[in-house]
matplotlib code that plots the C-alpha trace (Angstrom):
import matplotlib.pyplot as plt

x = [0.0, 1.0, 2.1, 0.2, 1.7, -0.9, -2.8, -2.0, -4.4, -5.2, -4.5, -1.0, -0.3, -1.3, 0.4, 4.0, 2.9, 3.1, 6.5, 7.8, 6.5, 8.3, 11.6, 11.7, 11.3, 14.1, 16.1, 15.8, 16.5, 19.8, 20.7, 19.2, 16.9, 19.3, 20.0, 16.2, 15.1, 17.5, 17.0, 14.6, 11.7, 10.0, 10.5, 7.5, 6.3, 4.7, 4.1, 5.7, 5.7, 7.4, 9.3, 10.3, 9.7, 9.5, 10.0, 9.9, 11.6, 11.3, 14.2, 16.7, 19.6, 17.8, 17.3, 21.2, 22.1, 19.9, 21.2, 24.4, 25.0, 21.7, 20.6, 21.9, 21.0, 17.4, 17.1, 18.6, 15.6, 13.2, 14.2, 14.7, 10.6, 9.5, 11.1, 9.2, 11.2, 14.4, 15.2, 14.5, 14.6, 14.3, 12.3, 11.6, 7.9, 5.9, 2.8, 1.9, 2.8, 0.1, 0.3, 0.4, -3.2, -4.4, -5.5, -2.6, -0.1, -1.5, -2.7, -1.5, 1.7, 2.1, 5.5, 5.6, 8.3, 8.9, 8.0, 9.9, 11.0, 7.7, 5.4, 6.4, 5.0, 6.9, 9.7, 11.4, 14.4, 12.1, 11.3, 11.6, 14.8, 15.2, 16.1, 19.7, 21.5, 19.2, 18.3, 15.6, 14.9, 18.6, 19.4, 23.3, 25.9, 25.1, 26.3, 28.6, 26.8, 29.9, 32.1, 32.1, 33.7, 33.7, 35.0, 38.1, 41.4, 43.1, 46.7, 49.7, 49.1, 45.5, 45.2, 44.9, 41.9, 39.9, 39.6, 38.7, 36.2, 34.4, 34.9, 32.3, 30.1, 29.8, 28.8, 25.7, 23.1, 23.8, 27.7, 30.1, 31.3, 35.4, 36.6, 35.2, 36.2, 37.5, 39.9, 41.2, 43.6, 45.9, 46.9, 44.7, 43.2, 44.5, 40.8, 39.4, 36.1, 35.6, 36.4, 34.1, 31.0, 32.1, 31.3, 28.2, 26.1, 27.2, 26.1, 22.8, 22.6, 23.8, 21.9, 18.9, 17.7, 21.0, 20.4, 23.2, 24.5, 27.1, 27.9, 31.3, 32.4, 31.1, 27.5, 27.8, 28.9, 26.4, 22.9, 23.9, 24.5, 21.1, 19.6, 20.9, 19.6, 16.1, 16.5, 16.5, 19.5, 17.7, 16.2, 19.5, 21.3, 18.5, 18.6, 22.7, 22.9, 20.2, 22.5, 23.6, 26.7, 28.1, 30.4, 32.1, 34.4, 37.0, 37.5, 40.6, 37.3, 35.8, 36.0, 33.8, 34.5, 30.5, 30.5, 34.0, 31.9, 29.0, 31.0, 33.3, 30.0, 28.6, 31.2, 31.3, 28.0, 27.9, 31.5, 30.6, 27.5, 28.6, 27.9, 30.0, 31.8, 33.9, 35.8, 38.4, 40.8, 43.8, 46.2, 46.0, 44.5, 47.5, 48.2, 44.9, 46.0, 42.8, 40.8, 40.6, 42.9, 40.0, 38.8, 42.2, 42.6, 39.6, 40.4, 43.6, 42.0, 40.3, 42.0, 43.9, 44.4, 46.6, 46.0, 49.6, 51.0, 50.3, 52.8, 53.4, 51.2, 48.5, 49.0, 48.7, 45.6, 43.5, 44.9, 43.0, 39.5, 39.6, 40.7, 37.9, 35.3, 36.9, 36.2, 32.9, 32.1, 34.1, 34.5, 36.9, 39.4, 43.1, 44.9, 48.5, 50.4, 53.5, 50.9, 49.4, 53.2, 54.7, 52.1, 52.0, 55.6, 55.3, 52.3, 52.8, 50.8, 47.5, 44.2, 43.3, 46.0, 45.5, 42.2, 43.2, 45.7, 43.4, 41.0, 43.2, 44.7, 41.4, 40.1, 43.4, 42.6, 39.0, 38.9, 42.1, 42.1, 45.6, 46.9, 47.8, 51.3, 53.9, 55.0, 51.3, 51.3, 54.3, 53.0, 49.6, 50.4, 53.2, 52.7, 52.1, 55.2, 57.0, 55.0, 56.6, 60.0, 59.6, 57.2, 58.7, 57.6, 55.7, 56.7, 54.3, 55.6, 59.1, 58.1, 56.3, 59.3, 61.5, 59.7, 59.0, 62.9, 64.1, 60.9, 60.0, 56.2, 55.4, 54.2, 57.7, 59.3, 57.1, 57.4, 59.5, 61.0, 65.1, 66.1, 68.9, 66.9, 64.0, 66.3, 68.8, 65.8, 63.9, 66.9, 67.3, 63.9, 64.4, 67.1, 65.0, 62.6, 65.1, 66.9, 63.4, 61.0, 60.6, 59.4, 60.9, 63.0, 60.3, 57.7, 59.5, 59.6, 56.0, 55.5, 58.2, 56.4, 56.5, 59.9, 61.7, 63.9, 67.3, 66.7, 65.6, 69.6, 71.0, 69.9, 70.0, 74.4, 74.8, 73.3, 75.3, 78.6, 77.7, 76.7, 80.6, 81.9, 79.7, 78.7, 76.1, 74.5, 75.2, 73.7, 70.7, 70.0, 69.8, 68.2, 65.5, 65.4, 64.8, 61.9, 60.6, 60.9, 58.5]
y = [0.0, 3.6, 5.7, 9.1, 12.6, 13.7, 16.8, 19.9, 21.7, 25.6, 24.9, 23.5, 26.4, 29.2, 27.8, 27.5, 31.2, 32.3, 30.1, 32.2, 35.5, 35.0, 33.8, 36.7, 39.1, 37.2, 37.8, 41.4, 41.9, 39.9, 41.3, 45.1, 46.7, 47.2, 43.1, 42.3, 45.2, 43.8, 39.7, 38.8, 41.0, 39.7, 36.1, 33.9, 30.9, 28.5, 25.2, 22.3, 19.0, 15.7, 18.1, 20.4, 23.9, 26.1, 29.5, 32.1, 34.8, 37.8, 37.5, 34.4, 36.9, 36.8, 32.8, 32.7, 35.0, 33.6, 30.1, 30.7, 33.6, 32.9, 28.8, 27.5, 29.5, 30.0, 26.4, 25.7, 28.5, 26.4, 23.0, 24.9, 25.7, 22.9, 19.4, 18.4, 20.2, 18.7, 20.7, 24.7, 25.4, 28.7, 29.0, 32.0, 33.4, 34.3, 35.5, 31.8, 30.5, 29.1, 30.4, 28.9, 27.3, 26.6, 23.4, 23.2, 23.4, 21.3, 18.5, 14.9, 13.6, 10.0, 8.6, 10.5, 12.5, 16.1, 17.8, 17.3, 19.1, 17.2, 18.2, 21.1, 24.4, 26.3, 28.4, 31.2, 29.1, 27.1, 29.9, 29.5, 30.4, 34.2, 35.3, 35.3, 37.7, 38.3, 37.5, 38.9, 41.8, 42.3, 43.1, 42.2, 44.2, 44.0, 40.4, 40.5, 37.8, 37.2, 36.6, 32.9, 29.7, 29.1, 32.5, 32.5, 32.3, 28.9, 28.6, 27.5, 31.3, 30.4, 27.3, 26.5, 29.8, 27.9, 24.8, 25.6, 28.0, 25.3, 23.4, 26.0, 26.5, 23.2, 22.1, 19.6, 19.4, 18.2, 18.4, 19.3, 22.9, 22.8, 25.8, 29.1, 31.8, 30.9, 34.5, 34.7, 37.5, 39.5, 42.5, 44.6, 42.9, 39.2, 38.0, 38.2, 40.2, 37.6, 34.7, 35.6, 36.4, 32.7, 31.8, 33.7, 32.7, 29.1, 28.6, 29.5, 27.9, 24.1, 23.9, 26.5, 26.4, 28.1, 31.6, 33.2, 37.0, 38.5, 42.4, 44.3, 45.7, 49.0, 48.2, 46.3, 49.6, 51.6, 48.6, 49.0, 52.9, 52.4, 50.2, 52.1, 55.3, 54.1, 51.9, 48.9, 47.2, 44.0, 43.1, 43.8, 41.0, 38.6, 38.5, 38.4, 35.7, 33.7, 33.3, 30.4, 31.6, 35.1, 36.8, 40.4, 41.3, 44.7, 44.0, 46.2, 49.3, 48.3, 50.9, 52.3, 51.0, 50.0, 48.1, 46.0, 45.0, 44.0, 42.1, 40.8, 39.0, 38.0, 36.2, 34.5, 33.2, 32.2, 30.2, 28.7, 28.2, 25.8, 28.5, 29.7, 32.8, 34.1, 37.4, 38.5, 41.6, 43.0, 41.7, 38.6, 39.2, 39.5, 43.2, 44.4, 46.5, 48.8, 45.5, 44.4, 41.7, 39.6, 40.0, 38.9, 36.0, 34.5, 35.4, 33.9, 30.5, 29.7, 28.9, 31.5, 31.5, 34.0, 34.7, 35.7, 37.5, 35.5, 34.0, 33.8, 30.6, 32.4, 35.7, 34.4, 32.5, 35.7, 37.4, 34.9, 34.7, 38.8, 38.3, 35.8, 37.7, 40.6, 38.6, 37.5, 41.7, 42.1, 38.6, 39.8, 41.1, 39.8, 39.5, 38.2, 35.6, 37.1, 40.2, 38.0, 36.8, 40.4, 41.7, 38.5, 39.0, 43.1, 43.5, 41.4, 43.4, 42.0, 40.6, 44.3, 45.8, 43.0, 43.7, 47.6, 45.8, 44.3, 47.0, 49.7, 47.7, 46.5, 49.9, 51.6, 48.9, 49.5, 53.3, 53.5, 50.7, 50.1, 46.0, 45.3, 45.0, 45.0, 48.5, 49.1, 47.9, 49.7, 52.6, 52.5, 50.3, 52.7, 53.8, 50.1, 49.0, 52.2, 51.3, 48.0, 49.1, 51.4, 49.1, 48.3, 44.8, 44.8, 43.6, 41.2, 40.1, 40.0, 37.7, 35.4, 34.8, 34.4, 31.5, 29.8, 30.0, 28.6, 26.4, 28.5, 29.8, 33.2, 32.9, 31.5, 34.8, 37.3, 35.4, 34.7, 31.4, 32.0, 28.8, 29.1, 27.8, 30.9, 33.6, 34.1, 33.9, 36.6, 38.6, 38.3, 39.6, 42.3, 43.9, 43.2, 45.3, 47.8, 48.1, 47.9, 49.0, 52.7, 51.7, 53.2, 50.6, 51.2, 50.1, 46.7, 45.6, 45.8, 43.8, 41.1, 40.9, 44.1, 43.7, 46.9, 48.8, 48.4, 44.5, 45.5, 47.2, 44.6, 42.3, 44.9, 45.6, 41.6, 40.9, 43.5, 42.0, 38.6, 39.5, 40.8, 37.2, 34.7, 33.6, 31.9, 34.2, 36.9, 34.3, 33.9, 37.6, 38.5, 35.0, 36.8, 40.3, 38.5, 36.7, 39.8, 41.6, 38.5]
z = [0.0, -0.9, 1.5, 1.7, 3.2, 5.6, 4.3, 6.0, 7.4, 7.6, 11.7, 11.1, 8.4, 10.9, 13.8, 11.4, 9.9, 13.9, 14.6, 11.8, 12.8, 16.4, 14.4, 12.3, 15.5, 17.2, 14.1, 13.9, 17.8, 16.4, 13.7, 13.6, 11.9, 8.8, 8.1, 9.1, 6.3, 3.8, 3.9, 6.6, 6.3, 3.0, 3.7, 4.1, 5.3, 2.2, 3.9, 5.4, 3.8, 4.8, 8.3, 5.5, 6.0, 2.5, 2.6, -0.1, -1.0, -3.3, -5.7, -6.2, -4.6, -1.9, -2.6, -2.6, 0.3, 3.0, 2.1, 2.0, 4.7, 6.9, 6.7, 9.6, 12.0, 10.9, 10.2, 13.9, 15.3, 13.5, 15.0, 18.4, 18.4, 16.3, 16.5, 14.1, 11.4, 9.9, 6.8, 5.8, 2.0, 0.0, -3.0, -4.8, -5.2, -8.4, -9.6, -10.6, -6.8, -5.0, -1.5, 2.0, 3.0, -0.9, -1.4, -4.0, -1.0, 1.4, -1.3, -0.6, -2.2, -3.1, -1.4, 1.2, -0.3, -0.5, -3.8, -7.2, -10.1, -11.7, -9.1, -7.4, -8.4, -11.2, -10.3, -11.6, -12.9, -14.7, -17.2, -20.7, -22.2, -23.1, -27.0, -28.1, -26.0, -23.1, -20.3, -18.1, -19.7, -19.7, -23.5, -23.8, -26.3, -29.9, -31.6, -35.0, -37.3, -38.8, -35.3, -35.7, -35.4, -38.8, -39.5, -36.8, -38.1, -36.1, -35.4, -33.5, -31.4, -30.3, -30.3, -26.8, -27.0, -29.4, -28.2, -24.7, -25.8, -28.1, -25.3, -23.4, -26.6, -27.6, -24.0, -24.0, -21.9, -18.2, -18.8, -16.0, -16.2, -16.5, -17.2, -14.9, -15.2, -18.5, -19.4, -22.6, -22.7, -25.4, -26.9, -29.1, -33.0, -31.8, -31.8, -28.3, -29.2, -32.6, -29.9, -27.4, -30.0, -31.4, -27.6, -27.3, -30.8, -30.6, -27.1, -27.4, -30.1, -29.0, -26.2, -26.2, -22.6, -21.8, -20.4, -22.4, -21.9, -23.8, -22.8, -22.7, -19.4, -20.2, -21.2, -17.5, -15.6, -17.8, -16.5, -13.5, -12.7, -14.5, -12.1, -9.1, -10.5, -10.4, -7.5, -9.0, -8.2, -6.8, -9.7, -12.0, -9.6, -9.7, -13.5, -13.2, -11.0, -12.9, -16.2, -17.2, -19.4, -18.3, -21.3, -20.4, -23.3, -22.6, -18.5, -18.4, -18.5, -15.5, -13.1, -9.9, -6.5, -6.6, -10.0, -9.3, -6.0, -7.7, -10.5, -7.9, -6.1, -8.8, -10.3, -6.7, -6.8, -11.0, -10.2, -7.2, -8.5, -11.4, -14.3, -17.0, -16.7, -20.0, -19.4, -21.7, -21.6, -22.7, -19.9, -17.3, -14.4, -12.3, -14.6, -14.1, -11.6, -11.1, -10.3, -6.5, -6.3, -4.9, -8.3, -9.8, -7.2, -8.5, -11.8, -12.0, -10.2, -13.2, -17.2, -18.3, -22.3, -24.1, -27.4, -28.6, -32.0, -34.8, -37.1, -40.5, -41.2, -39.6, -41.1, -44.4, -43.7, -42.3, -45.5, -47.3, -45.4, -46.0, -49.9, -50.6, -48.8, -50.8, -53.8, -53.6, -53.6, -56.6, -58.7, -61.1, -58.4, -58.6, -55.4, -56.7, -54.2, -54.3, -52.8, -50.0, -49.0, -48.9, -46.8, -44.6, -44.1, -43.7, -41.6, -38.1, -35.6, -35.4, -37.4, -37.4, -39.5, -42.0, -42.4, -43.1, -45.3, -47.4, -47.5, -48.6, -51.5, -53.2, -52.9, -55.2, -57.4, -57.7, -57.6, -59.7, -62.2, -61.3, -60.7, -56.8, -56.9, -54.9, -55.7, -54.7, -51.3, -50.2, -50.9, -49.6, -46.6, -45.7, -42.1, -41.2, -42.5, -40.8, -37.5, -37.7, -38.2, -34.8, -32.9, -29.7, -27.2, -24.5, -21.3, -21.8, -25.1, -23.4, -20.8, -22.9, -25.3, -22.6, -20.4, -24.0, -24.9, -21.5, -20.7, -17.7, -17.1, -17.0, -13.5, -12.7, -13.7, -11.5, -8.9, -5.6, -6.6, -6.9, -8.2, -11.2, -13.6, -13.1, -12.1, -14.9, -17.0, -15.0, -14.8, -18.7, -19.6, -16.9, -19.1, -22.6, -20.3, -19.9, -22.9, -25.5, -23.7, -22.5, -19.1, -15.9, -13.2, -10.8, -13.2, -14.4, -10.9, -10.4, -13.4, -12.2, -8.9, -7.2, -7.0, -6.0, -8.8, -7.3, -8.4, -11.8, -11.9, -10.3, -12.9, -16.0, -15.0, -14.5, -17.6, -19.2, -17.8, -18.5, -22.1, -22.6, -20.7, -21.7, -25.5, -25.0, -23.1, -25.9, -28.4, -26.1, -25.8, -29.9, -30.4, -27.9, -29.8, -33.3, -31.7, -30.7, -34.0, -35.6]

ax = plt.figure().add_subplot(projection="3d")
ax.plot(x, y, z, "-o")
ax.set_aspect("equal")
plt.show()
């Protein structure tokens, strides 16, 4: 025979209501008016089924906050004046809830078990899935059509960005989330923006009950000086903390002490939460120095990808998506190869420039009737060819060559480990620092770890000396600089 779950009646309800009343009361002489006004006050009781006590709340931040910050000790008041009760749970209200005393709440259950996802009453989180790009009500940054997969230019410099952000696109349904905060990071036209749009259309589109939310760091700072403007703020985190996959594209803009606070909790709750969070900048989290380094902690603790110069192979190969598109505009356009491999060679900034590349020759050739030649290019590309001749590295760029040349990781060189095999290193690309970059000593040090600047001389005057002693080391140093100049 079938177990049945006693119904509860209105009695039983009103007696609970009252149990809740005097917990709340004891609460606020606990915690002050202040807490009580912010998380206690619009709780209420729903029912009790099989010794579980439902209570609802508002918003699902105030779902979150009371479970995580507040559970145990309401849960332990509860047991204290009912011993009866053995579990407290949070559930968000809606206009669609039945309320406490219904004959909806206090119907019998078979099993004697407490409600399911089949049978309990629909919840906010069960709502359908919002459009492309939104979530809420919260409309994200505008999505390129043409930022794809298919459209992304692979190689040997990103390949390790690609396949873990496929690896978050493509995820299926009920998969374990790997990699959050996934942080892609680079210098300006590498791909991050293209990357993260690849992220943001795909997703949505493998798995379509994925809340999915692409917006750069400024539209984020713009929703919610909005949202505190017009008082709103509550609402703005509920829908925040609600999304499944959480994109912010340009972190490096992030400013206010108030926004980094609210970005810093919710990536909290989305992380720990087992959601996807996708944030790309312009530096690794460790160089964004205007974050809090909370933020950068937890950053850092998830997979950082660089997206880093690309190569010749790679070069050639954006060249060529941009000529064909180029092409099916203008069908009779030539684009010579010995064309494609000058400018592959000549223009080694970024994706950007060869775009600008592209563009400028195919319009002298359409607005001038003149072949694209060789001859051609160097004249119209001019000031990109002179900006490679002056361009000078980055620190960045100098610490990345250097731990690939001696095997070392970046995080080795900034840090406080003073083994032989990771200081020479260090102390190497603290004098490429010095002698290509424009930076001050002071400056270098913070980027090697804070160090101070009398340890940036030290290691700029050994170097020196060494370089006049020791061949190899001489060898080492140009081997560096050519690598720099690709």
């Amino acid at each position: 025979m079938t177990d049945v779950v006693p119904v509860i009646n209105d009695g039983e309800n009103d007696r609970r209501a009252e149990t809740w009343r005097q917990i709340k009361e004891d609460l606020r002489n606990t915690y002050g008016d202040d807490i009580y006004s912010s998380w206690f006050k619009n709780i209420e009781y729903e029912t009790c089924v099989a010794s579980i006590v439902e209570l609802s709340t508002p918003t699902a931040f105030v779902r979150h906050w009371n479970q995580n910050q507040y559970g145990p000790d309401i849960a332990k008041r509860w047991r204290a004046a009912d011993e009866d009760v053995s579990e407290i749970r949070f559930t968000v209200r809606t206009s669609l809830r039945p309320r406490a005393g219904k004959s909806s709440a206090s119907a019998p259950r078979q099993g004697g078990q407490p409600p399911t996802a089949a049978t309990a009453p629909r919840r906010q989180t069960d709502a359908p899935a919002a459009p492309a790009n939104s979530a809420g009500g919260l409309e994200g940054s505008p999505l390129e059509p043409r930022y794809s997969f298919a459209t992304f230019a692979e190689g040997a410099s990103n390949a390790l960005a690609v396949a873990a952000s496929k690896k978050v696109a493509f995820a299926q349904p009920g998969e374990r989330v790997q990699y959050t905060p996934l942080y892609v990071c680079g210098a300006v036209g590498l791909g991050k923006t293209h990357l993260l749009q690849a992220i943001a259309q795909a997703a949505g589109t493998t798995n379509q009950s994925r809340r999915v939310l692409y917006v750069t760091a400024e539209h984020f700072m713009y929703r919610f000086v909005n949202a505190m403007r017009i008082k709103n703020t509550l609402t703005f985190k509920d829908v925040l903390r609600d999304i499944d996959v959480l994109i912010i594209d340009d972190l490096q803009f992030l400013n206010g002490a108030k926004v980094q606070e609210e970005f810093g909790h919710t990536l909290t709750v989305l992380v720990d939460g087992g959601r996807q969070v996708v944030i790309a900048a312009d530096r690794p989290p460790a160089d964004l120095e205007s974050l809090e380094s909370r933020i950068r902690s937890r950053l850092g603790g998830g997979l950082v990808v660089e997206l880093e110069a690309p190569d010749y192979a790679m070069r050639r190969k954006v060249l060529e998506h941009r000529i064909d598109a180029q092409k099916e505009i203008f069908s009779e356009l030539d684009f010579p190869e010995e064309v494609v491999d000058f400018v592959s060679r000549s223009v080694t900034s970024n994706g950007r420039d060869l775009d600008g590349a592209v563009n400028r020759l195919v319009a002298h050739n359409q607005l001038t009737s003149l072949p694209i030649t060789i001859k051609m290019a160097e004249n119209a590309l001019r000031d990109l060819l002179r900006a490679r001749e002056t361009r000078r590295p980055k620190i960045e760029d100098i610490q990345r060559v250097v731990s690939q040349h001696y095997g070392v990781s970046r995080q080795d060189l900034v840090s406080a480990r003073r083994t032989r095999t990771i200081v020479q290193p260090r102390q190497i690309a603290m004098y490429l620092s010095k002698t290509l970059t424009p930076r001050s000593l002071p400056e270098i040090g913070r980027r090697f770890g804070n160090r101070d600047h009398t340890t940036v001389l030290h290691a700029v005057r050994k170097i020196d000396g060494m370089i006049a002693k020791e061949p190899q080391i001489a060898e080492d140093i140009e081997t560096l600089k050519r690598l720099l100049d690709n």
